[in-house]
N, C-alpha and C positions, 0 to 999 in steps of 0.2 A: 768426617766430611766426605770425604772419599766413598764410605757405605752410601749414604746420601745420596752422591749425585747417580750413581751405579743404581739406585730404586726409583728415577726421574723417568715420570711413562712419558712417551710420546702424545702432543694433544689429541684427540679426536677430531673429526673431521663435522665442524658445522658453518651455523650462519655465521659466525664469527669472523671464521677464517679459509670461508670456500664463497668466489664471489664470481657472479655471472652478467654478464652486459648482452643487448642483443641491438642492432642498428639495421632498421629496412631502407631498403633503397634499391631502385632499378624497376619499379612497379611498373606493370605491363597491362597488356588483356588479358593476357593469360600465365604470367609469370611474376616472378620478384625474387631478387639477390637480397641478404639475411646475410649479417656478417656477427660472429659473435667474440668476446672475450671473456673466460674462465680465467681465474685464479683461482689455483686450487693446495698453496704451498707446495710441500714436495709428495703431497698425497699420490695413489697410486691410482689414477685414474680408467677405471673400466670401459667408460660408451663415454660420448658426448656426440650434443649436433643442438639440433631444433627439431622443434612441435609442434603441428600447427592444426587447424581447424577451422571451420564457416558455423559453430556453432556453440561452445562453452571456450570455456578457459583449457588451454590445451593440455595435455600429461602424454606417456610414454605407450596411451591403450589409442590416438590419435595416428594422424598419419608424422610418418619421423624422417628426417636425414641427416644421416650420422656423418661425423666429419668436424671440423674445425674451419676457423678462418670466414673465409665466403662461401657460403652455401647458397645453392637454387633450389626454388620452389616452383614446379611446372605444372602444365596440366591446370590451371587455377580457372576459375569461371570467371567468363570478364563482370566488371559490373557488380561484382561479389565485396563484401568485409571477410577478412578472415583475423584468426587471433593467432598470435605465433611468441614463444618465447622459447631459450637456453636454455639447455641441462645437460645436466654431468653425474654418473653415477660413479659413486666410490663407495668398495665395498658393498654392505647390503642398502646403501641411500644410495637416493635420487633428491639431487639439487634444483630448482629450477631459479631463471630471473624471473623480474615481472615479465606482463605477456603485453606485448606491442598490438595494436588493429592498427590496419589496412585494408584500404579497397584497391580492387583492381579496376582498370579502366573500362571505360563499357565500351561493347563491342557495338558498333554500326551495324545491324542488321533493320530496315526501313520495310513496312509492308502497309500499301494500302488496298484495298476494295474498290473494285468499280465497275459499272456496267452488268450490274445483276442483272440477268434473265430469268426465263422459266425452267432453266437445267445448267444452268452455268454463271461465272462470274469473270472476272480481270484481275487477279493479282498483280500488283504493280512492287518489285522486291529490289530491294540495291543490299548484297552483301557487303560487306567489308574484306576490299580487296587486300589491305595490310596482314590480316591472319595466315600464318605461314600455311605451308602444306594442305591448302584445299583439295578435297577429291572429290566434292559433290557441292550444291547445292539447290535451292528449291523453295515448293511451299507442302504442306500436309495438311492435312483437312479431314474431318472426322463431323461426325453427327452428334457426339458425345465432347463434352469440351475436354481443353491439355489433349490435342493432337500430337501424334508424333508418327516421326517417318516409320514405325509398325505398322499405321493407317493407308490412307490412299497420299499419292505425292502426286506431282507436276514438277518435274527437274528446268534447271536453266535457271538466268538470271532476266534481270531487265523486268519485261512485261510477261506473263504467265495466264494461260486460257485454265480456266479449270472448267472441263465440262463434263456432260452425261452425270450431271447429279439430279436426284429425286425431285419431283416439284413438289411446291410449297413449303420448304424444308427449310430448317433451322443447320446451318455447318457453323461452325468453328475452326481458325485455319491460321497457323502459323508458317512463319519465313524460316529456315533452317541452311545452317552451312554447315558441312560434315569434313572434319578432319580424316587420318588414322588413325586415332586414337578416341574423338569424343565428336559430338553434335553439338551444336549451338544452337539454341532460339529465337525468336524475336517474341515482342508479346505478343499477346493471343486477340484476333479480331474474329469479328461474325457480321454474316449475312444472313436472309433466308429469301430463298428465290422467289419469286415473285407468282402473285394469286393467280389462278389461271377462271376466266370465265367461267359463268355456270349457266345449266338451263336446268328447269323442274318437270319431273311430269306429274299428272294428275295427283297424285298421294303424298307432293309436296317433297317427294325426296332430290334432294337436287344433282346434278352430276358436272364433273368437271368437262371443260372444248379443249382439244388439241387439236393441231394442223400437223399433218403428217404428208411426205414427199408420197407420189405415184406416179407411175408412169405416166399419166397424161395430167402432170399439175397438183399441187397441193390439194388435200381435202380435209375437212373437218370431221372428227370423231370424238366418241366421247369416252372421256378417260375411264371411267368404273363401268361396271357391268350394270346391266340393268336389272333392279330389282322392286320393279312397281308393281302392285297389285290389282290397276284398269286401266284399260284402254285409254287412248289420249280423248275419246268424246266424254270420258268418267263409266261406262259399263263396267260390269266387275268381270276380271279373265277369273275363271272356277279354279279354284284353289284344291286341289284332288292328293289327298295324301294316301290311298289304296292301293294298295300295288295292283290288284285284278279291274282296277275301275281305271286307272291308269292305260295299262297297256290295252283297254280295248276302247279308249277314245277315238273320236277322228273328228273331234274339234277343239279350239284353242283350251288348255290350262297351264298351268304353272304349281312348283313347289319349290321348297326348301330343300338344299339338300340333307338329306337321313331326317327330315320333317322338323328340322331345326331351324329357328328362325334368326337364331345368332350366325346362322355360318354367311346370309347375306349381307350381312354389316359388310364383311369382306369382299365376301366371293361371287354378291347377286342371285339373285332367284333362278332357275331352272326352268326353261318353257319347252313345248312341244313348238313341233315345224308349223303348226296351226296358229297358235300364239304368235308368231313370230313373224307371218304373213298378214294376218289379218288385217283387211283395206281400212279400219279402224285407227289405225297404227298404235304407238305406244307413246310417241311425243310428239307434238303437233312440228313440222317440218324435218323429222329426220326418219329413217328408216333402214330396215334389217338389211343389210349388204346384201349383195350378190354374189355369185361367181364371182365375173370378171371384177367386181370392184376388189371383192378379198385380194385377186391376184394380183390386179393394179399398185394397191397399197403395197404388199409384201413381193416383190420383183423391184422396190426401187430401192430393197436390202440385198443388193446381189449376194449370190456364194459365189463358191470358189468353183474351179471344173471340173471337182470330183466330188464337193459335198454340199447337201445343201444345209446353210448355215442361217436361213431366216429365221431361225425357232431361236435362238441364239440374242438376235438382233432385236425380237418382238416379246424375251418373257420379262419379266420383274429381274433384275439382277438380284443376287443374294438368296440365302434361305429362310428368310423370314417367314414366307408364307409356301415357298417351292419347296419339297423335301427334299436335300441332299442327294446328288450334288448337285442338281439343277445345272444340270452339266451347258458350259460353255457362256451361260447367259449374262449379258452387259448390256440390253434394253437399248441397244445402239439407236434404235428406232426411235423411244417414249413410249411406245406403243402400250407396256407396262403391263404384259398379260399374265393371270390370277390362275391360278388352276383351280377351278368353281368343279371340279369333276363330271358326272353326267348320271341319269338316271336312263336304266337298258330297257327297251323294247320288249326282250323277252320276259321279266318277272318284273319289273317295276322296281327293282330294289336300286341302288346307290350304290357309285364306283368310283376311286380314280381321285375323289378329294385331294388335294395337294401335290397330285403326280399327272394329272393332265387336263387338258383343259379341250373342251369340246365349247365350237362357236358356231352357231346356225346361220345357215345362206339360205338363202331364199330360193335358187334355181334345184328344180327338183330332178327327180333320176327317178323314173317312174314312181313307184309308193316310197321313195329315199331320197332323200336331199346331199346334195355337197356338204360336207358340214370342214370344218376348221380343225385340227388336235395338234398341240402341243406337249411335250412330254418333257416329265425333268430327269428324264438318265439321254434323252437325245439332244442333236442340235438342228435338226430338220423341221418344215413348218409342214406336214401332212395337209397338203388341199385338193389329192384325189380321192377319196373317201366317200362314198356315199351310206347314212344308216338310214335307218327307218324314221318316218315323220312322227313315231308317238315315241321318240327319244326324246328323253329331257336335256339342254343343252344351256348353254350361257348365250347371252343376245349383247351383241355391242354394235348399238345404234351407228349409223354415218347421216350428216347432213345431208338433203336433200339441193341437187343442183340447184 
């Protein structure tokens, strides 16, 4: 009897005799208390806690907190389910209970839209002031949807101006509150700014109306460059693609730049100072700026008193079409200007595509015109300039008083 009980192994440790409870309670926005009980006889127990997750059934490869008793779960997303259960490792197992769901409460984060323009909206946002430790919050907004504050923001609460955005344009714009530790969202809403006027000229291509500040009063101009092929009575401008037939013009033509006809989708057609004048005009009631008008329009973008900072204020923001880095530029204005390049005087050939932009004035300087340049490594607007009138240039029409 005695040999007997001296050969009696110890049980192993299983389902039988190793048992696990788990009880949620304390669910938050962002939190929840997990209280567990193990029974595990007089086994030698290695880990325990809980395990949890927002998407299977939890295990020990999940997020964990080891411990006994009442355990916290932090950090948790409001408005989320997660799955949470016990375990206990003895020896080479692992125990678990069943797995408990829970959602957390949703967070109050309110965003609506209102007052769409032609470059801007009204974010109307009410955070939820109960989330502890606030350091930020806001809206973001992106042209691509699921914005996030990597994007462009608008900080503050309450009511929220978001301006200086692209016209006709599709955004997507979420409410955000930013802890130390993580961000919060709201859902995701959209706008898209509103149509802007159009006028056609003769070849049916139509162009966008903006009203732009000047020193003496608002004026109208027109958003794309001009890429018509006649005159506003329907005459044809001579389409001269020759570099030697080119530069020894000295009446109206026009081209493409590098003789392509895809690059005025974007950029507009290329005219001499001939073109660009002719008492013909290009669209019945508008015509080629002047001097004084160019300086009008671009003087109600002041700079500062050591640089001039219009070039800045008047190109396309971004590099989409500007080449890197398109230094400085946030189109303060609308003004929305294209770097269409230019075609030179001396050989006819093509320059400057995506890194400047040359715009025809009408006041001459003996055989040379004022012309307009913009550059993407500056943030100056160049308007004392004079080149030659069989330069190819970009043309952007102004209404006629």
């Amino acid at each position: 009897m005695l040999g007997m009980i001296a050969c009696t192994k110890d049980p192993l440790p299983s389902k039988d005799n190793v048992h696990l409870e788990v009880v949620v309670e304390g669910v938050t926005k962002t939190s929840a208390r997990v209280s567990t009980k193990i029974e595990a006889k007089s086994f030698e127990i290695i880990s325990q806690g809980i395990c949890y997750t927002a998407n299977n059934v939890p295990t020990l490869n999940d997020q964990v907190v080891r411990g006994t008793g009442t355990l916290s779960l932090l950090d948790l997303n409001p408005g989320s389910m997660y799955l949470v259960r016990a375990f206990v490792v003895i020896g080479e197992e692992t125990f678990y209970s069943n797995h408990i769901a829970f959602t957390t409460e949703h967070l109050i984060v309110s965003l609506e839209i209102s007052e769409v323009t032609k470059r801007g909206a009204t974010a109307q946002f009410q955070a939820d002031a109960s989330l502890p430790g606030i350091v930020e919050s806001g809206v973001c907004y992106s042209t691509s949807s699921n914005p996030s504050t990597e994007d462009e923001t608008t900080t503050g609460s309450s009511t929220l101006k978001i301006d200086l955005l692209s016209y006709e344009t599709k955004y997507f714009v979420k409410a955000y509150i930013k802890t130390a530790s993580k961000t919060y969202y709201s859902t995701e809403k959209e706008f898209t700014t509103i149509k802007l006027p159009t006028v056609k000229d003769y070849d049916g291509n139509e162009y966008r109306v903006i009203e732009l500040a000047s020193k003496i009063g608002p004026r109208k101009w027109l958003l794309d460059n001009f890429k018509g092929t006649h005159y506003a009575n329907g005459d044809p401008i001579p389409h001269v693609t020759d570099n030697n037939e080119w530069i020894s013009l000295s009446t109206g033509a026009y081209c493409y730049y590098d003789n392509d006809k895809k690059n005025a989708e974007t950029y507009g057609a290329l005219y001499n100072w001939w073109a660009a004048v002719d008492p013909r005009g290009l669209i019945v009631g508008w015509h080629t700026p002047s001097h004084d008008e160019w300086r009008e329009m671009s003087l109600a973008y002041p700079s500062n008193a050591s640089e001039d900072l219009r070039g800045q204020k008047l190109k396309e923001a971004g590099t989409k079409h500007w080449q890197a880095p398109n230094q400085g530029a946030n189109n303060q204005s609308g003004f929305t200007a294209l770097p269409g390049g230019s075609r030179a005087h001396e050989d006819g050939k093509f320059y400057y595509l995506k890194t400047r932009t040359y715009f025809q004035c009408t006041t001459e300087i003996g055989n040379s015109f004022w012309t307009r340049i913009l550059f993407f490594d500056q943030n100056k607007f160049d308007d004392g300039m004079g080149i030659k009138k069989s330069s190819g240039a970009s043309i952007r029409l102004i209404k006629n008083n």
